[in-house]
MARVEX-846751 format. One record per residue (C-alpha): residue number from 1; x, y, z. Coordinates in Angstrom, 3 decimals, always signed. Example, Ala and Ser with C-alpha at 12.3 -4.5 7.8 and 13.67 -1.06 7.14 Angstrom:
1 | +12.300 | -4.500 | +7.800 $
2 | +13.670 | -1.060 | +7.140 $
This chain:
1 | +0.000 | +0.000 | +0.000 $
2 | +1.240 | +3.566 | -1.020 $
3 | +1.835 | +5.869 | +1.880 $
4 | +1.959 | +9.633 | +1.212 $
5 | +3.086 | +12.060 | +3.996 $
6 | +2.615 | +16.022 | +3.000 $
7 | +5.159 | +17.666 | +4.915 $
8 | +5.414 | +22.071 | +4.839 $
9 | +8.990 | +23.230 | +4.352 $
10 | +8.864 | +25.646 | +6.868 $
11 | +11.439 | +24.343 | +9.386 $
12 | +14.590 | +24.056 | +6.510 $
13 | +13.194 | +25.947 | +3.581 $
14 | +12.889 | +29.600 | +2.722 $
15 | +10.020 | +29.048 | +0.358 $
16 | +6.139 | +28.446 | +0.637 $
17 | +4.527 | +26.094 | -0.990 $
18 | +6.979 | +22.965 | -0.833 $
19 | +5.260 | +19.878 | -0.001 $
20 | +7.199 | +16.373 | +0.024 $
21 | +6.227 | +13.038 | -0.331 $
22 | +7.769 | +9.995 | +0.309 $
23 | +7.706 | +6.437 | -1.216 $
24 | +9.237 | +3.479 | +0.319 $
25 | +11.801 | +0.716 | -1.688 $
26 | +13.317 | +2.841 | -4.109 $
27 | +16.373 | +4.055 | -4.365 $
28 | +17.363 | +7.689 | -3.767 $
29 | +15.766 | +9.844 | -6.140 $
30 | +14.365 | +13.146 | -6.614 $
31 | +11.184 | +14.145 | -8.937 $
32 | +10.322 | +18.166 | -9.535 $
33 | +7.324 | +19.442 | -10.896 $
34 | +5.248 | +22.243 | -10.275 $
35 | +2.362 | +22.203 | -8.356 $
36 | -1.077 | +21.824 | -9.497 $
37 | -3.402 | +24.667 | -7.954 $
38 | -6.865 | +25.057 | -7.373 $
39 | -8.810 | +27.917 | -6.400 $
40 | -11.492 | +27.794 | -3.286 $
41 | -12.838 | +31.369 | -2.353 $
42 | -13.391 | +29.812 | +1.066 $
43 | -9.970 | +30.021 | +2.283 $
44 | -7.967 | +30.374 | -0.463 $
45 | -6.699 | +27.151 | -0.348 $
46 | -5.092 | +25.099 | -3.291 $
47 | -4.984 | +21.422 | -3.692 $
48 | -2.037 | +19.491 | -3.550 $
49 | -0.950 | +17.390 | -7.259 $
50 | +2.045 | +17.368 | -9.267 $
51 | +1.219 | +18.865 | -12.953 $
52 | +4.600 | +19.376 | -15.325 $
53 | +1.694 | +21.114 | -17.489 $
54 | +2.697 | +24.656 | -16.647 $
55 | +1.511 | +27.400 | -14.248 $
56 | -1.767 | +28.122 | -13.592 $
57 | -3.324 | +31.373 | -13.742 $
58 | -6.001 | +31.666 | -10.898 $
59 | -9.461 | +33.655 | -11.314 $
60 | -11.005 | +35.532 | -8.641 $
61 | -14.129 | +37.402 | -9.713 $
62 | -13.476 | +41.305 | -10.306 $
63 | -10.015 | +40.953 | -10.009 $
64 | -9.632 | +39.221 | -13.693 $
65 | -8.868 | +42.321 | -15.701 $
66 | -6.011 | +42.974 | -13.268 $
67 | -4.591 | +39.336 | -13.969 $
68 | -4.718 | +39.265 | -17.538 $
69 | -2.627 | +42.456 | -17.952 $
70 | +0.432 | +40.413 | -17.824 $
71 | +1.212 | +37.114 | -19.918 $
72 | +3.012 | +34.009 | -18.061 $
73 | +6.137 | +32.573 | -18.490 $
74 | +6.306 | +28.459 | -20.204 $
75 | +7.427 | +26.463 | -17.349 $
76 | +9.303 | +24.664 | -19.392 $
77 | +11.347 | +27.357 | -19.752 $
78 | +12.158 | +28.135 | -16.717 $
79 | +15.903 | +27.810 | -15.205 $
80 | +15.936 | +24.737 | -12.404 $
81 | +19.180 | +24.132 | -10.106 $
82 | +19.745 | +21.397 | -8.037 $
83 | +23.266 | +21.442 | -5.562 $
84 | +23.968 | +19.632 | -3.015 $
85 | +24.395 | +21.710 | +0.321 $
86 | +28.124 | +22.371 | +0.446 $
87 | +29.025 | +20.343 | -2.848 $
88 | +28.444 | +20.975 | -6.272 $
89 | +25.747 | +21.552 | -8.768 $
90 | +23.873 | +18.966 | -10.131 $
91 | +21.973 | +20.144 | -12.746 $
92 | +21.148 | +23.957 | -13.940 $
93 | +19.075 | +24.215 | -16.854 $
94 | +15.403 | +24.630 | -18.081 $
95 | +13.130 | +22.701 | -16.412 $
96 | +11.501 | +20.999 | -20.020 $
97 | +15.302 | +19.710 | -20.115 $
98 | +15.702 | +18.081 | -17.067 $
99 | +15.423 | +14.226 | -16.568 $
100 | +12.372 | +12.756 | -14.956 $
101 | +14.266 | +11.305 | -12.399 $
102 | +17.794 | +12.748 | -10.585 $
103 | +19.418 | +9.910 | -8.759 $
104 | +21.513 | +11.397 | -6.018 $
105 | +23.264 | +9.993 | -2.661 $
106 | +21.464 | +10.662 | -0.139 $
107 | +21.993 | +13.689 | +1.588 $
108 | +20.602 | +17.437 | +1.957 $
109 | +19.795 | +19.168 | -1.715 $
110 | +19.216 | +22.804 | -2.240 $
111 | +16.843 | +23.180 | -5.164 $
112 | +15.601 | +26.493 | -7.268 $
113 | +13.289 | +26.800 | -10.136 $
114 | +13.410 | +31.015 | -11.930 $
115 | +11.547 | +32.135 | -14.340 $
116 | +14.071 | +34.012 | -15.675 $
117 | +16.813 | +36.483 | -14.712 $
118 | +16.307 | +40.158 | -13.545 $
119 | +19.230 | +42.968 | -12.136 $
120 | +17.528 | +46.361 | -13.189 $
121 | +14.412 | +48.039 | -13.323 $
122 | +13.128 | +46.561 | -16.656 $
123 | +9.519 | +47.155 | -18.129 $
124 | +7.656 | +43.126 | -18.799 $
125 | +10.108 | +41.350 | -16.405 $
126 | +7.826 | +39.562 | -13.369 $
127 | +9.888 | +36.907 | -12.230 $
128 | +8.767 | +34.083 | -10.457 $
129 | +10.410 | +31.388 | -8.633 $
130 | +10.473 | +28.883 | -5.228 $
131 | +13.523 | +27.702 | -3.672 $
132 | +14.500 | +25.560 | -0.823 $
133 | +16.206 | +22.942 | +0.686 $
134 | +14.934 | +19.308 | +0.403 $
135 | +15.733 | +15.585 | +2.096 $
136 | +17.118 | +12.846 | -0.205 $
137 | +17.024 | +9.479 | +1.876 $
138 | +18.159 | +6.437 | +0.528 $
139 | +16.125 | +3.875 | -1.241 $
140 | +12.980 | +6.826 | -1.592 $
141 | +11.882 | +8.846 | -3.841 $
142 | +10.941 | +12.092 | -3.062 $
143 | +8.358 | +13.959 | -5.267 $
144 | +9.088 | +18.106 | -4.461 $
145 | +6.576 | +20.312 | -6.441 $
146 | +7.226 | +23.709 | -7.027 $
147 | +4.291 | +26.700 | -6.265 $
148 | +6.214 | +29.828 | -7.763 $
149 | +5.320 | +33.481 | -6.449 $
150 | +6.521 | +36.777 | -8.554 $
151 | +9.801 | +37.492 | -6.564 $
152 | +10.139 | +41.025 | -7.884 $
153 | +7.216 | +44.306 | -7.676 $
154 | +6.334 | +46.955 | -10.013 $
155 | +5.344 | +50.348 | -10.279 $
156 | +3.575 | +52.302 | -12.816 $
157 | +3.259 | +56.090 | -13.115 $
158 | +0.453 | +57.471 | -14.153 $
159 | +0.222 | +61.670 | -15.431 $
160 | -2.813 | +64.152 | -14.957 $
161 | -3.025 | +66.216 | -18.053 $
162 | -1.748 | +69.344 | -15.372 $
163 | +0.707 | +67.782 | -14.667 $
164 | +2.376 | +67.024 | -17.947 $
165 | +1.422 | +70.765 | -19.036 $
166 | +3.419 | +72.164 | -16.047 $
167 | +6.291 | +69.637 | -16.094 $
168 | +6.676 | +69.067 | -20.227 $
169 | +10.615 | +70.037 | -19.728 $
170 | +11.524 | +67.349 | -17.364 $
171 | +11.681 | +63.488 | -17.709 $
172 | +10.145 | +61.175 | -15.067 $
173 | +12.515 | +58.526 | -13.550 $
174 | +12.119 | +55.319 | -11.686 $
175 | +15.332 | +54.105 | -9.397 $
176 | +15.534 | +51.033 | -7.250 $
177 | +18.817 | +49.928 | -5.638 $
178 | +20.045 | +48.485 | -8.832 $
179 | +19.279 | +50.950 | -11.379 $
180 | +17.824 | +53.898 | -13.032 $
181 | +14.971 | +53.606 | -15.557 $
182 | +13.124 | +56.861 | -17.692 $
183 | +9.489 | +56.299 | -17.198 $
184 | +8.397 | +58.783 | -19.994 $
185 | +4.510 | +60.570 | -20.047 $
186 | +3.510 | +57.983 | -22.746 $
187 | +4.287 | +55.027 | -21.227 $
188 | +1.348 | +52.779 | -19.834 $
189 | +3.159 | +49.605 | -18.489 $
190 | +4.555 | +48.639 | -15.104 $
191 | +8.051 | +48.954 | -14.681 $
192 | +9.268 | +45.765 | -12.656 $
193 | +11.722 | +46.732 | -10.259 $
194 | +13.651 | +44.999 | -7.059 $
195 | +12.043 | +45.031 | -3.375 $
196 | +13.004 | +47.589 | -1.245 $
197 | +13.047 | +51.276 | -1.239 $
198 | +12.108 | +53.055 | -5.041 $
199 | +12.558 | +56.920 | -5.327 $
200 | +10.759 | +58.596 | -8.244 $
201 | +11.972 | +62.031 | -9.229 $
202 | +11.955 | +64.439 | -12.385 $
203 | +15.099 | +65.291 | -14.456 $
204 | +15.248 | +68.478 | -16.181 $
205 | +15.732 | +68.380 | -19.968 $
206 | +16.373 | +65.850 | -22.767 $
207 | +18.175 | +62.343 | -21.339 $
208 | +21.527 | +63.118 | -19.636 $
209 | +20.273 | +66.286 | -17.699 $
210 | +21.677 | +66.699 | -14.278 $
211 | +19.065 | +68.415 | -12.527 $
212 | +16.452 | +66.417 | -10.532 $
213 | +14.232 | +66.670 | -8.091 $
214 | +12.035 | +64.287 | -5.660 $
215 | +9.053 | +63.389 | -5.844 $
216 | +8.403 | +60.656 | -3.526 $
217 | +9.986 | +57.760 | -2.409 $
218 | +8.093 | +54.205 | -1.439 $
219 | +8.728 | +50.822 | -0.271 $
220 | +7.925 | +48.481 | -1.981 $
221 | +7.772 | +44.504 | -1.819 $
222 | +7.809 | +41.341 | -3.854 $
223 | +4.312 | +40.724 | -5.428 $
224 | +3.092 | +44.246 | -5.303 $
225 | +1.614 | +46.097 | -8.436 $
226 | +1.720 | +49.729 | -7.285 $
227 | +0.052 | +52.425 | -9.062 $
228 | +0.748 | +55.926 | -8.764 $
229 | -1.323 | +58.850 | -9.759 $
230 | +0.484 | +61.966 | -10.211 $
231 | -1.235 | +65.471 | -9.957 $
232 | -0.187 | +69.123 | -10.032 $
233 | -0.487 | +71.704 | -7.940 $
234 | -0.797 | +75.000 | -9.389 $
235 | -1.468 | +76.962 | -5.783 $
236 | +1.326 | +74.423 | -3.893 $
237 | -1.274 | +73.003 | -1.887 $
238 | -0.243 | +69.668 | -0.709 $
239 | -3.497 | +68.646 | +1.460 $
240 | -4.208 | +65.824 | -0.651 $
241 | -1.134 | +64.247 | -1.077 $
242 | -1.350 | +61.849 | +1.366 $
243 | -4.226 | +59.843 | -0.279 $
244 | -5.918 | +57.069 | +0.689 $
245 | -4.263 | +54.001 | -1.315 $
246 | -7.195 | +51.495 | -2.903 $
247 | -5.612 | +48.077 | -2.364 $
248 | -6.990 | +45.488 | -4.557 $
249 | -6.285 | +41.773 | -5.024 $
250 | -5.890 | +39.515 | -7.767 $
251 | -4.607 | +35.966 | -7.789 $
252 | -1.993 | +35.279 | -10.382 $
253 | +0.808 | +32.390 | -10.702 $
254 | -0.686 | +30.461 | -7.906 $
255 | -0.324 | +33.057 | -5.410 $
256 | -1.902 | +36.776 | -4.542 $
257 | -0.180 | +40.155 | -6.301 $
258 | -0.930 | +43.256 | -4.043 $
259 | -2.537 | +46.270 | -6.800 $
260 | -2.420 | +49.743 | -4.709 $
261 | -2.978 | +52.985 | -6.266 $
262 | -2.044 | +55.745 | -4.556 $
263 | -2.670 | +59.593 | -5.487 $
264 | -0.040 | +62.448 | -5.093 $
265 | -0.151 | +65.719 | -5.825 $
266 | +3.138 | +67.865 | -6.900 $
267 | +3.304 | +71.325 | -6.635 $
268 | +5.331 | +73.690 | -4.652 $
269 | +7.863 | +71.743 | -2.293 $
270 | +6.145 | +70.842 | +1.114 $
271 | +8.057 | +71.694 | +3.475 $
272 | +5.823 | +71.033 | +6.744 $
273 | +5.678 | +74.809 | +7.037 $
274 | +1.868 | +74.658 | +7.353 $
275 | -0.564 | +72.077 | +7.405 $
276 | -1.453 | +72.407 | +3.435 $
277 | +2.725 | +72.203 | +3.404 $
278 | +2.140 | +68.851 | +5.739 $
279 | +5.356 | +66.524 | +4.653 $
280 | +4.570 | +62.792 | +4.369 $
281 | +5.659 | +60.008 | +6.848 $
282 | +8.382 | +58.759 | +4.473 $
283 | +9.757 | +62.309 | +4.035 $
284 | +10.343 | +62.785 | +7.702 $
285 | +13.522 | +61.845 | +7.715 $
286 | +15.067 | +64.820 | +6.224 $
287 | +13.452 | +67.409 | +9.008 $
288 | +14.958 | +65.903 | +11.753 $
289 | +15.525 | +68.262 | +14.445 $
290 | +13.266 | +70.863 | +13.130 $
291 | +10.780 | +72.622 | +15.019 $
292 | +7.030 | +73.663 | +14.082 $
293 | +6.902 | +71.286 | +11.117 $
294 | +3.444 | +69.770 | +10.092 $
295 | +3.100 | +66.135 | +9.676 $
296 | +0.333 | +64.402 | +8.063 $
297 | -0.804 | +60.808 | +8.253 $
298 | -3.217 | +57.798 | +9.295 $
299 | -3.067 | +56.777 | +12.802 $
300 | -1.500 | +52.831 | +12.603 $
301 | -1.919 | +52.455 | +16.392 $
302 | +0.997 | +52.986 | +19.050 $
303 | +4.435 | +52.059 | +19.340 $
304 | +6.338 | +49.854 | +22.198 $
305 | +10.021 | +49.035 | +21.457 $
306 | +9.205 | +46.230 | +19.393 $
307 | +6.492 | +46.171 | +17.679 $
308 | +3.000 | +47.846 | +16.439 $
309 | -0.369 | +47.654 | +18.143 $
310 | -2.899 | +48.243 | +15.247 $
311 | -5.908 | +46.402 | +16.557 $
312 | -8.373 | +47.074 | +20.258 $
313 | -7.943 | +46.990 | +22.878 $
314 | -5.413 | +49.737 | +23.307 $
315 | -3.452 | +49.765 | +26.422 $
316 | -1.105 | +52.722 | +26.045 $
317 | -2.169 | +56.401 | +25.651 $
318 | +1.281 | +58.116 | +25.791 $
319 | +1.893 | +57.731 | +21.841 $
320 | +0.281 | +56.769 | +18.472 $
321 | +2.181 | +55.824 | +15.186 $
322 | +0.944 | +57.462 | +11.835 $
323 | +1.575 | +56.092 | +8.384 $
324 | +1.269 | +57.238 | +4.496 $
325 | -1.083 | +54.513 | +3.936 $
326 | -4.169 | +53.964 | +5.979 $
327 | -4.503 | +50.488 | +7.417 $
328 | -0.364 | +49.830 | +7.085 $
329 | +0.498 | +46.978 | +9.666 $
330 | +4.176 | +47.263 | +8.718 $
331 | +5.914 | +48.962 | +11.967 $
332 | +9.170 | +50.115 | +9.660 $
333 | +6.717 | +52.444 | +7.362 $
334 | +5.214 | +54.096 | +10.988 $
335 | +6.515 | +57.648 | +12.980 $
336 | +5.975 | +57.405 | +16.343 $
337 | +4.461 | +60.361 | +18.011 $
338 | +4.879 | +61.400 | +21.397 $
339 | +1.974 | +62.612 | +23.488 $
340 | +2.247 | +64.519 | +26.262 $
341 | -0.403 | +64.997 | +29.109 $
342 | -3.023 | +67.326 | +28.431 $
343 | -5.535 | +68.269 | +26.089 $
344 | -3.909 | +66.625 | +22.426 $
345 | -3.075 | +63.649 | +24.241 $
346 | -6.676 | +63.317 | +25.411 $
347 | -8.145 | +64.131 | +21.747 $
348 | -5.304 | +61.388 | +20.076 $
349 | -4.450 | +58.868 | +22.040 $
350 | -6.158 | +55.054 | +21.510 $
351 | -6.651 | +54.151 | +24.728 $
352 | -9.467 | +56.403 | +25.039 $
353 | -10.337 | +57.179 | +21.278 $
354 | -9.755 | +53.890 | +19.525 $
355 | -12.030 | +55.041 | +16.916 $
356 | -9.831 | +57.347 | +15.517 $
357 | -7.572 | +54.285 | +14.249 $
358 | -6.982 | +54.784 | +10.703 $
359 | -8.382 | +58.444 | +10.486 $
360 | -5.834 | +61.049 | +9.188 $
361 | -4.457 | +63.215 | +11.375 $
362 | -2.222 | +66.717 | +11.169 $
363 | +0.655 | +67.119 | +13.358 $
364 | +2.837 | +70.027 | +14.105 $
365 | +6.207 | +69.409 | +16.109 $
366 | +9.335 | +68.845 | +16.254 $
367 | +10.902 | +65.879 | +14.276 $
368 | +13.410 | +63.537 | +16.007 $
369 | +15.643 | +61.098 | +14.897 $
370 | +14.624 | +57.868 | +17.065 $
371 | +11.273 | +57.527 | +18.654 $
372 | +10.697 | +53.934 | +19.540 $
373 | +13.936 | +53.644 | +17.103 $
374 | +11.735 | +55.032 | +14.571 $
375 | +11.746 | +58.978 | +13.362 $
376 | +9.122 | +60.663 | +15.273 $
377 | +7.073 | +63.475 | +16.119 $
378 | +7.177 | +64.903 | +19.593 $
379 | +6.036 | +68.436 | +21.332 $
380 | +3.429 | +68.177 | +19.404 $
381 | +1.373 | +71.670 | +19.739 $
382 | -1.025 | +71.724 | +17.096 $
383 | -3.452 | +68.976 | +15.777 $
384 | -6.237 | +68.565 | +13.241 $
385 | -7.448 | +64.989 | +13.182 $
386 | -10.740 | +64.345 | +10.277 $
């Protein structure tokens, strides 16, 4: 009689979505494939198979037109490597090449499967790929299937008509921390880019100007489809550039890409002189130690050394932590904002207010350097909370 034992890879395995089985007599071999994946709107749960037919693009309602913006890589095309832990490689090549069955001594394997490769910000690049480490015992075979997730995000700009009137002599620009891309006031797609930190500014002139400026700089991480829309500001107002991001999900490549558009509005440079000057959460960092500066944002919930309490009860009343985007769970993205006794701490704080979680709030302070080891807002003397 068979015996099958599903096993997650969570304990020595980086990647999600590895499940192993095992069958007795055999000597030690390894089988790859990729996973077979079915869609329940229950839970979002998949069902386990082996299917060396290719990925599977899932459908979720509404979210359809999202997925079907991007086409899918062949499977079979797809670069697998096999080494052993601390020895050499076994096999690197596509996947459609590889045999259907590696026999290896037994011992500890680590095993990747890439869609492709990807170094700088390129425009039609998701990647997708699973990795991890994986078991071969002697006289088994063990089946590992692969369930790939889009390892790299993407960001697309999109241009009010004001603003390409009042900014026709400068040239958009995308940088990650690999590379520079031109995103010119044309151009439609997303621009697939490396997590982490992505500033996008404007260059003055034709390509090789010098002169730039900021516009705004984001996080962002693997899986996410990020949309912003960019407005002018002919009076320098900057009230609404804080806006609320519309986060919307679609399922693609057997797992979930994050679509958020976000609004921002450029016009004259805030510079937290006044609350329609408010700077942003993720501009704080270059006011530190100035006083009277306005600071917009959601409230996230409040700060203790380590972490971010975002959901009732609240315990603490002596700070709350704001963020660019309402909802954001993420305690690296927060300011931490000290309350003192009296009449703003009993209007902001939690404890006593817990409704006004995720409501956007106006600050005017001083900015510190490390609040809760985060940049922060403290002395706070002024408020408007919506």
């Amino acid at each position: 009689m068979r015996r099958e034992i599903f096993l997650l890879c969570a304990v020595i395995s980086s990647c999600s979505g590895f499940s192993f089985i095992e069958e007795g007599d055999k000597e030690g071999e390894l089988k790859v494939a990729f996973n077979k994946v079915g869609w329940s709107t229950s839970a979002g749960a998949y069902e386990d198979g082996f299917n060396d037919s290719g990925l599977i693009v899932l459908q979720n309602g509404s979210q359809l037109q999202n997925a079907t913006q991007r086409g899918y890589p062949d499977s079979n095309s797809f670069i697998l490597t096999v080494k052993r832990v601390g020895g050499d490689v076994v096999y690197k090549g596509k996947y459609g090449d590889r045999p259907q069955t590696f026999k290896l001594s037994a011992g500890n394997y680590d095993v990747e499967v890439v869609s492709g490769s990807f170094t700088v910000p390129e425009f039609d690049a998701p990647i997708y790929s699973d990795s991890g480490t994986v078991v071969v015992e002697e006289k088994k075979v063990t089946n590992l299937s692969f369930l790939c997730r889009q390892s790299n995000g993407a960001l697309r700009l999109r241009f009010s008509s004001d603003f390409v009137t009042r900014f026709a002599g400068y040239i958009p620009e995308i940088e990650d921390s690999k590379g520079v891309k031109d995103y010119g006031y044309s151009e439609s797609r997303y621009l697939y880019i490396n997590p982490g930190d992505v500033t996008i500014k404007l260059r003055s002139g034709t390509t090789g100007g010098t002169d730039r400026f900021l516009i705004t700089k984001k996080s962002i991480s693997a899986r996410e489809m990020v949309t912003l829309n960019l407005h002018s500001s002919s009076n320098g107002g900057g009230g609404e550039s804080g806006g609320e991001s519309s986060v919307i999900t679609g399922i693609l490549i057997d797992t979930t890409s994050i679509w958020i558009t976000d609004n921002i509005v450029v016009g004259d440079k805030r510079d937290g002189s006044s609350r329609e000057l408010a700077i942003r959460v993720e501009e704080i960092a270059g006011f530190v130690g100035a006083k009277g500066v306005w600071v917009s944002g959601y409230v996230a919930g409040y700060l203790t050394t380590a972490s971010l309490f975002s959901s009732p009860p609240f315990d603490v009343e002596t700070n709350i932590a704001i963020a660019d985007t309402k909802g954001e769970s993420l305690r690296s993205l927060c300011a931490g904002v000290a309350l003192a006794a009296g009449s703003i701490r009993d209007a902001l704080n939690l404890k006593s207010n817990p409704s006004n979680l995720g409501k956007k709030v106006w600050l005017k302070g001083t900015i510190t350097d490390s609040y809760f080891g985060l940049k922060g807002v403290n002395s706070v003397t002024d408020y408007v909370i919506e």
